[in-house]
C-alpha positions as CSV (number, residue, x, y, z in Angstrom):
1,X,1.5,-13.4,-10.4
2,X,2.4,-9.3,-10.6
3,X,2.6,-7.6,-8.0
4,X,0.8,-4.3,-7.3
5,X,0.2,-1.4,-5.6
6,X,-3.5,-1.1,-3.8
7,X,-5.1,1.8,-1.7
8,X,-8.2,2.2,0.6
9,X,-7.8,6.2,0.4
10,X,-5.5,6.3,3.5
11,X,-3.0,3.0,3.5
12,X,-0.9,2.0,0.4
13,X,0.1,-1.6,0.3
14,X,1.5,-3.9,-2.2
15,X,0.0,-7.5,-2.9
16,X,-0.6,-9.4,-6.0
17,X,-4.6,-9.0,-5.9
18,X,-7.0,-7.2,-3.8
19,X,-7.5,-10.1,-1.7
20,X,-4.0,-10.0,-1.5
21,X,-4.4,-6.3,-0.2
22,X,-6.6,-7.0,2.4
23,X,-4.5,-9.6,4.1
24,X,-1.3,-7.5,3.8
25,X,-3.5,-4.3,5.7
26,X,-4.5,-7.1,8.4
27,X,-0.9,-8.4,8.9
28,X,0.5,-5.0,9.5
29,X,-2.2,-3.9,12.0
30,X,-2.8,-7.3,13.3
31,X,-6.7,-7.2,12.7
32,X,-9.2,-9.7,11.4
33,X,-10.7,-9.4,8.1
34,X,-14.0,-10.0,8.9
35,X,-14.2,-7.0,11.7
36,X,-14.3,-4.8,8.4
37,X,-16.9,-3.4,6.0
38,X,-16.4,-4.5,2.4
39,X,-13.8,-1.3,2.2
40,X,-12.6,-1.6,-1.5
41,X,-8.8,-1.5,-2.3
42,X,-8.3,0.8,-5.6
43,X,-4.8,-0.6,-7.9
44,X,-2.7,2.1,-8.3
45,X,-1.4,2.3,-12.4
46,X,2.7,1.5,-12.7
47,X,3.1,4.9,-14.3
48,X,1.6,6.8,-11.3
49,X,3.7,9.1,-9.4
50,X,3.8,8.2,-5.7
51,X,5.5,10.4,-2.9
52,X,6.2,9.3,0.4
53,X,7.3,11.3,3.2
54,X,9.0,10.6,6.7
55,X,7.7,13.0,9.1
56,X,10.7,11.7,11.8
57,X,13.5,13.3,9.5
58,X,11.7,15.2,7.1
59,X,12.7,12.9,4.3
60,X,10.3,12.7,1.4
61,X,10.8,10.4,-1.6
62,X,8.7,10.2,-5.3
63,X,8.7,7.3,-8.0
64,X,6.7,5.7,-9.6
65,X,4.3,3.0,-8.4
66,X,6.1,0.6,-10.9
67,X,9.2,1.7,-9.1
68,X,7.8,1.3,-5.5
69,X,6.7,-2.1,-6.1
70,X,10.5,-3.1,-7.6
71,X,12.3,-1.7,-4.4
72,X,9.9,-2.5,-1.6
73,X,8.1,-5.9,-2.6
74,X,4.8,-7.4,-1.0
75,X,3.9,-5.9,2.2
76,X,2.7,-2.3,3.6
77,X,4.0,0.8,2.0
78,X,2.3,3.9,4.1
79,X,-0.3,5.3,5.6
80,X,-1.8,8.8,6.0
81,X,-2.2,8.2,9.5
82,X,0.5,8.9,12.4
């Protein structure tokens, strides 16, 4: 299977299906699936540029999603929130 990039709106993460998504978001925060609505986790196009930004040291980075997947791998990416 492909990996790929998924977001709710606020968190990014990286699994290889929305299912996968979901479980990725509830390892991270340490919740339980089934507390949430059916919340639906958008994939992100390879070619899509992605910026994330560091608010510690001010550092900001942008690739591509194709290019966040290759570096990072399965797991959570970012969040909007603090």
């Amino acid at each position: 299977m492909k990996l790929k990039c998924y977001t709710n709106h606020y968190d990014w993460v990286i699994g290889y299906s929305e299912k996968d998504a979901w479980e990725v978001w509830c390892e991270h925060l340490g919740e339980k699936r089934e507390d949430y609505a059916e919340a639906q986790w958008i994939e992100l196009s390879e070619d899509k540029y992605l910026r994330i930004e560091e608010d510690t040291f001010g550092v900001s980075m942008t690739k591509t999603v194709g290019e966040w997947i290759e570096s990072h791998g399965r797991g959570w990416l970012c969040s909007t929130e603090a």
